[in-house]
N, C-alpha and C positions, 0 to 999 in steps of 0.2 A: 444200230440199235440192238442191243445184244443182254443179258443176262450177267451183268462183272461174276456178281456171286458165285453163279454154276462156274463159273470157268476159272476161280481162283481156287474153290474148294477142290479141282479135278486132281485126283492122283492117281497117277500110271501105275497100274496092276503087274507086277511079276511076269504073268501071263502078257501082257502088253507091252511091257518093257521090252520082253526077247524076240515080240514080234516087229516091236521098233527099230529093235538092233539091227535083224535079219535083214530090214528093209534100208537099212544107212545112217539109221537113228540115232547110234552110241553117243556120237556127238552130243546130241540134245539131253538125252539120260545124264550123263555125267557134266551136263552144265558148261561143254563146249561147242561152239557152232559147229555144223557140217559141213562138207566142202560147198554144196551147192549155196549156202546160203551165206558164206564167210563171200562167195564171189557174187553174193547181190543179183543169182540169175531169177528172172523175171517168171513167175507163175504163169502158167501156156493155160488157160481158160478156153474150151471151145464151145460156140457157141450152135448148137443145132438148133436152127429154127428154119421154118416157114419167112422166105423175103418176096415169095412169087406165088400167085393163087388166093384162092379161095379165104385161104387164112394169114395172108401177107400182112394185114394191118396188126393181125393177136401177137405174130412171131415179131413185129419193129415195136411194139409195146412194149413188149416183155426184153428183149432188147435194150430198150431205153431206159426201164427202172432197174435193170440190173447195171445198168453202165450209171446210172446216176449215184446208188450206192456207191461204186467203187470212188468216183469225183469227189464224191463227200468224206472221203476217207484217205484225200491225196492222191490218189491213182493206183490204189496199193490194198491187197488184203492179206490181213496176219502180219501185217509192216512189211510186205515182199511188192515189186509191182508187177501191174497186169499187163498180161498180152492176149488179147483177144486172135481166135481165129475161127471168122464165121463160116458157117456154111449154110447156102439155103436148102433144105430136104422138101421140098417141093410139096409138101405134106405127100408125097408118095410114100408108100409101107414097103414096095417091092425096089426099092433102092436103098432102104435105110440101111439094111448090116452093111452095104459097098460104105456108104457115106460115114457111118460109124467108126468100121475098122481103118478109114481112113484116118479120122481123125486121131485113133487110138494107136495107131502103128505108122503110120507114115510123119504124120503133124506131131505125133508125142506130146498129146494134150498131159495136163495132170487132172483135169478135170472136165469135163462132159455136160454138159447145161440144157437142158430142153426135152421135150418139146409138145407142139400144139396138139397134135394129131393123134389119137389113142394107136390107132395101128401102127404108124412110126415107133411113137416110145414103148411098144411093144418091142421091136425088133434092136431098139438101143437098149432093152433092160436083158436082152439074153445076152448080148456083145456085151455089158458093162461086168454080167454075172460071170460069165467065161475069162475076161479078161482081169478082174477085180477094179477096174479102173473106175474111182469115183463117180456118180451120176446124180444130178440134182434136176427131178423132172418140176418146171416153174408152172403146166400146167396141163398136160394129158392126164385123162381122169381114171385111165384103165384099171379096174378093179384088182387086175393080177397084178399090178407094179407092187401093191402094198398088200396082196393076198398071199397068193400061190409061188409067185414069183418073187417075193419079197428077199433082199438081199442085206449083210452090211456096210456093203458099201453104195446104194440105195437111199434116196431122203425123194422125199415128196414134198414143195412148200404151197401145193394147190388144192386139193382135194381129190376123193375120190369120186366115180361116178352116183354111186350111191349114196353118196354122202349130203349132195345137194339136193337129190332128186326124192329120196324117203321122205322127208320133212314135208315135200309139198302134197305130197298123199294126203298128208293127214291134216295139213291146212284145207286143202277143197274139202275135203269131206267135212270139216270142224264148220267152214260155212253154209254148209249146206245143200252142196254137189254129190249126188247118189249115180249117177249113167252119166260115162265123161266116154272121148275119146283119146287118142293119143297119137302122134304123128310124128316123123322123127327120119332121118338117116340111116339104111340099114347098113350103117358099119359100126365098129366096136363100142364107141360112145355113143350113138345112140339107140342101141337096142339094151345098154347098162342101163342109162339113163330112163329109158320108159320101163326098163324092170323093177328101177329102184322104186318109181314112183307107184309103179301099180302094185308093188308090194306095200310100200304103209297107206295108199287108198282101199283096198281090199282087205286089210286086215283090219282097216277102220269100218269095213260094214259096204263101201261103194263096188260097184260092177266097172271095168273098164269093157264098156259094149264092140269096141273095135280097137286094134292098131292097126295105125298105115304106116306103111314105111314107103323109101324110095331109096335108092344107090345113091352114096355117095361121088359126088359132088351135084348131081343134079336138083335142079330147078324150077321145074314144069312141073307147081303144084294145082294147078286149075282142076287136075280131074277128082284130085283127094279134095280138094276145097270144095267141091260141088258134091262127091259121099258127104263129108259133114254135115250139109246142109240140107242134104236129103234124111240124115239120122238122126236131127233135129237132138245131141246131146246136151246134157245142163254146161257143160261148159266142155273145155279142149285145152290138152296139155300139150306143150310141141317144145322140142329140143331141137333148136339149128344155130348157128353164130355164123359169124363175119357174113361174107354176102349172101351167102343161104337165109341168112336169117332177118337181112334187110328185105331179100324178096317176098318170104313166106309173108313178112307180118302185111305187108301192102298190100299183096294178091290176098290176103283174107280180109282186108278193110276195102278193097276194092269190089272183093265179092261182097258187102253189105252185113256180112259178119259181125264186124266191129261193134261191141257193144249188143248183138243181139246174143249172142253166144259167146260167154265171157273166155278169156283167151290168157293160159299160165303156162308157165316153163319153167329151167333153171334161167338162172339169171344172162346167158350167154347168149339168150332170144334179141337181149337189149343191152348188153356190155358191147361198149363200141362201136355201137348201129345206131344210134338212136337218132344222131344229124340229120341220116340219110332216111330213116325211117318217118319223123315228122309226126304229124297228125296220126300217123296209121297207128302209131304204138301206144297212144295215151291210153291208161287205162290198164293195160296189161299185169299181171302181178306175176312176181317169179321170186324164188330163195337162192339165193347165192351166199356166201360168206365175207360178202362185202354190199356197202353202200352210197351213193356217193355223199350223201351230206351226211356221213358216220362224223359225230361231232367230239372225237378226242383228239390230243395235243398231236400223237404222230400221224394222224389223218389231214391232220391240217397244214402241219409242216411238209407231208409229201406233197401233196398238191401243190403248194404254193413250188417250191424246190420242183417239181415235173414240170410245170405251168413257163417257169423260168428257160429251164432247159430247154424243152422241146416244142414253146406254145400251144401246147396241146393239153388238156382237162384229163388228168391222169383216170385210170379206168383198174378195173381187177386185175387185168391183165399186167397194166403196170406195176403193179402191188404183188404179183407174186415173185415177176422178176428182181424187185428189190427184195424181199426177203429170202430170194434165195442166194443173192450177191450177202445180206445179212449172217445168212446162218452158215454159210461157208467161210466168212469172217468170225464166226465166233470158233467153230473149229481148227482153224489156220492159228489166229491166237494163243487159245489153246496148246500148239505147240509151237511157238514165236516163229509161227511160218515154214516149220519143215511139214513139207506137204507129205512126205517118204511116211511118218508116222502115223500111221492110217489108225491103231487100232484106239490109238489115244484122240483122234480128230474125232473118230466116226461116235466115241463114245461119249464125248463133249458134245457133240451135234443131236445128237439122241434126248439126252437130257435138256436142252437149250430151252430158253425162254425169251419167245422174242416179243418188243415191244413197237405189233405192227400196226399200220395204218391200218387196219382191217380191225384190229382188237387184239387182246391176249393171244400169242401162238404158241402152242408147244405141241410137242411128238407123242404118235404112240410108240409101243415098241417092235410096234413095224414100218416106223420113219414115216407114218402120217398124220398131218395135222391135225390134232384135235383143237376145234373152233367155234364161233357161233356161226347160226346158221339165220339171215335176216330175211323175212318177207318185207318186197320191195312193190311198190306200183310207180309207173309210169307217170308222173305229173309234170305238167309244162317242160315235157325234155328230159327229165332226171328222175334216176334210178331212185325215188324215194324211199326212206326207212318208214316203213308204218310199223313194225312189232321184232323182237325177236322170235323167229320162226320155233327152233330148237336151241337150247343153252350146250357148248360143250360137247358139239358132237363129234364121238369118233367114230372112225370107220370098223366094222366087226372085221375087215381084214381074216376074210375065211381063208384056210389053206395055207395062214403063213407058218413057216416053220422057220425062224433066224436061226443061221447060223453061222 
């Protein structure tokens, strides 16, 4: 699903010409193939994800809709075919640059795909920044990927932390939520995530009375569940996913919570959980940039096409991983598959307009999505669409300086 127009009208700038050349490109410029691609060799895709842990179900998602992309496309992207070479990063942050610069120097990926974990894809955007080698994160939300640390060769197809978390500020507050809590993982997504939020509830006029945090990956929320309950808030914001965030939402309907003290997040409380979570999650409201009964033509066709694939009810997760198998096909294209022409891919990729199962996607000009942003409640199981939250949100991407 890709934009024909952007990628017909692209013409290689003088300035990008000679950096195409330098890189093997001449071939392409003057309308001859390159040697790698006269010999049909195979696009080296690597994929960094999460296959063990915590976050094992986000990283075989995302996974699965970037590998469903490429099926749909023959096996091939930019008309070149794939070669996958996975790796699980265990969501560990203190092994990522070993597992990166593997990929990036040992494996001779040409391109870098992932991943779940904000402290991970922290330590894959400085290895990608040093190295220059392609990186497409499908869904860590780190503020610095598309801030401070923002690269050209850099794309975001997820969000940023802030991104999904500002909007619900000013939803609680818009119903009528003035003294909320907030409870959350004290690692990089979620102390982003409860910043983003307590920034548009307080500047809406509400007090965040308390956070609580807890180290990442743990689980033992009975003693914060029982604060809450003793601070008696109008309602509770909580950022957790995969199985943190099947336990959190039980252990507070278990403590008698449920429904007495309304219960919001980003949407990653309930993407993916929600089997296992049952009864405990009805009711819940969260903004994500997805829904699942989003009722447009490529929402429906993904689902049905994941549903096929992998009998599984495709999820956000799977919707970032195809669009970022997506929009590395529309810059592959772009130049009939020599990956060597970076300055002409990355600049087709920038502009791209994709037509995702989520909605409308396009970039800002610091490779992140500008998107809607949907409040969702929990009913009989599914991530309901009750409103659009915010139209078009992009991220303020502080601290980026492209260059």
């Amino acid at each position: 699903m890709t934009n024909d127009k952007s990628v017909s009208k692209f013409a290689i700038s003088r300035r990008g010409l000679l950096a195409a050349s330098a890189a093997g490109a001449t071939g392409l410029a003057l309308g001859f193939p390159s040697p790698a691609l006269s010999q049909g060799a195979p696009l080296k895709v690597g994929l960094m994800l999460p296959s063990s842990g915590t976050f094992a179900k986000l990283g075989q998602f995302i996974d699965n809709g970037f590998s469903l992309y490429v099926e749909q496309k023959g096996g091939m992207l930019g008309g070149r075919p794939v070669e996958f070479i996975r790796l699980d990063d265990e969501s560990k942050p203190e092994t990522a640059t070993d597992n990166m610069n593997r990929l990036v120097g040992r494996d001779k990926v040409d391109f870098v795909v992932g991943t779940v974990h904000s402290g991970v894809a922290m330590a894959m955007v400085k290895v990608a920044r040093d190295t220059g080698v392609p990186l497409i994160i499908p869904n860590a939300g780190a503020d610095e990927a598309t801030g401070p640390l923002c690269a050209p060769n850099i794309f975001r197809t997820s969000f940023s932390n802030w991104q999904v978390s500002e909007p619900m500020g000013k939803v609680m507050h818009y119903v009528g939520h003035r003294n909320v809590v907030s409870i959350t993982w004290r690692y990089a997504a979620g102390i982003q995530m409860a910043k983003g939020f307590a920034e548009g509830f307080t500047k809406a006029g509400g007090t965040v009375v308390e956070e609580l945090t807890l180290p990442f990956p743990e689980v033992e929320f009975q003693a914060m569940i029982t604060r809450i309950a003793q601070l008696k808030p109008d309602a509770v914001f909580a950022f957790f996913a995969g199985g943190g965030a099947v336990k959190f939402v039980t252990d507070y309907a278990a403590a008698g919570l449920q429904g007495k003290i309304p219960l919001y997040g980003t949407g990653f409380l309930t993407d993916g959980t929600l089997p296992a979570q049952g009864a405990a999650a009805e009711g819940i409201r969260t903004t994500l940039h997805y829904a699942d009964d989003l009722n447009n033509p490529a929402n429906v066709a993904f689902l049905e096409a994941f549903k096929k694939k992998t009998g599984q009810v495709g999820d956000i997760y799977a919707v970032q991983g195809f669009d970022a198998a997506a929009l590395l096909d529309v810059g592959l294209t772009a130049t009939k598959g020599d990956s060597a022409a970076r300055d002409a891919m990355f600049a087709v990729m920038g502009s791209a307009k994709l037509d995702s199962p989520r909605g409308p996607l396009a970039f800002s000009a610091a490779h992140n999505p500008i998107q809607d942003i949907y409040l969702r409640e929990v009913r009989q199981g599914k991530n309901t669409l009750v409103s659009v939250a915010s139209k078009g949100v992009a991220d303020p991407a502080r601290g980026c300086k492209m260059t």
